[in-house]
N, C-alpha and C positions, 0 to 999 in steps of 0.2 A: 509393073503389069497391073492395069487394074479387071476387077471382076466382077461377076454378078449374084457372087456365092451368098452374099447378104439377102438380096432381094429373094433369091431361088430358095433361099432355108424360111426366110419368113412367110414364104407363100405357102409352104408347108407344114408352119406353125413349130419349127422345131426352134427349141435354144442354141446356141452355140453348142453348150454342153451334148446335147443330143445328137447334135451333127456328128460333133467330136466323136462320140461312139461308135456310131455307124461308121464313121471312117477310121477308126481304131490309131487315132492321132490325140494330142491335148487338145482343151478348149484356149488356150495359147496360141498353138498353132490353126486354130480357125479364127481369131481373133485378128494375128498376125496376116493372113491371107486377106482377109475381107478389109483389114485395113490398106492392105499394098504394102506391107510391110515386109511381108515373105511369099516369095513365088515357088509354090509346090514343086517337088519332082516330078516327071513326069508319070511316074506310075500312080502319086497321088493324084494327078490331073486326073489321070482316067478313069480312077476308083469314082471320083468327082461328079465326070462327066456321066458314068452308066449309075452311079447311086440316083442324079435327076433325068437321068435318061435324053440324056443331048450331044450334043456333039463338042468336043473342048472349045472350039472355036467360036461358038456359043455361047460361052462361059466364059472364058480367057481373051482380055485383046489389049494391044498394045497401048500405053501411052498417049498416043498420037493422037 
């Protein structure tokens, strides 16, 4: 699944690290995501989507 978590934390001038925080996850785990690496659970999606205030699908899309 790829995303648009990189682009949406850099517009906001946070590091990895600080995203991390804010969503009370590793900077591993936001490293892994933005890579495509690991696709969140869905309740991290949502923490996700309302921490940048959008909609999952906005953030989240298929492959394809």
């Amino acid at each position: 699944m790829n995303s648009r978590i990189r682009e949406l934390r850099e517009a906001q001038g946070w590091s990895q690290s600080e995203l991390a925080e804010r969503l009370q996850v590793s900077r591993q785990t936001v490293n892994a995501i933005e890579t495509g690496k690991y696709d969140p659970s869905l309740p991290l999606a949502f923490r996700i989507a309302r921490l940048f205030g959008r909609r999952i699908e906005s953030i989240f899309h298929d492959e394809d």
